[in-house]
N, C-alpha and C positions, 0 to 999 in steps of 0.2 A: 771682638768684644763689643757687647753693646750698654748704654748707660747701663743698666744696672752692675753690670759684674764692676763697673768701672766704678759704683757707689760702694760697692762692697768690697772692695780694694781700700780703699778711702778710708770705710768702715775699720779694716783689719789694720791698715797702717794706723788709725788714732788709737787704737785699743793697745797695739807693738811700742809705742810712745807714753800712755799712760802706765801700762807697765812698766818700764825704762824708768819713766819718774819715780814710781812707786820701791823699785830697787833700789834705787839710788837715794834715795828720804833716809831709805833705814841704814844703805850703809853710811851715808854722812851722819846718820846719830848715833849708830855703834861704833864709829871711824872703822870701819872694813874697808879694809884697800883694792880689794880683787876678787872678780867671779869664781877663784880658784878657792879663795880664804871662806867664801860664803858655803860651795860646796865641800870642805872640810868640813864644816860646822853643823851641814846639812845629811850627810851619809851615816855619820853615826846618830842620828835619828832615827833615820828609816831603816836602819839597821837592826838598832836595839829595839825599836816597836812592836809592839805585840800586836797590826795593821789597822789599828785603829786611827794615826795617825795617817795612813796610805790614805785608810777610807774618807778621813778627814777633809782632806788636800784634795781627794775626787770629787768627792759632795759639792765642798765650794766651787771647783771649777766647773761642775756641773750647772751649778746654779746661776755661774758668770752669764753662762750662753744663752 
């Protein structure tokens, strides 16, 4: 490994952390107690969608990158 992969490691762990944060915001203000309770609530979404939602959720993470 040379610095860079090892900056982009760095890179990848602060972003795996801000995320973290970012799940954790909403389940402390919705009191959701567990990954399992967020994915209940998340399946019949993408379930019931007619993929706009899918496309939704691509776009932005398209645009994170």
């Amino acid at each position: 490994m040379d610095r860079n992969d090892v900056l982009e490691i760095a890179e990848g762990l602060r972003l795996i952390e801000e995320g973290v944060e970012r799940i954790q915001a909403v389940m402390r203000a919705k009191k959701i107690k567990s990954i399992k309770d967020i994915a209940a609530e998340l399946i019949p979404f993408f379930k019931e969608d007619d993929d706009s939602l899918t496309d939704t959720v691509i776009e932005h993470l398209d645009k994170k990158r």
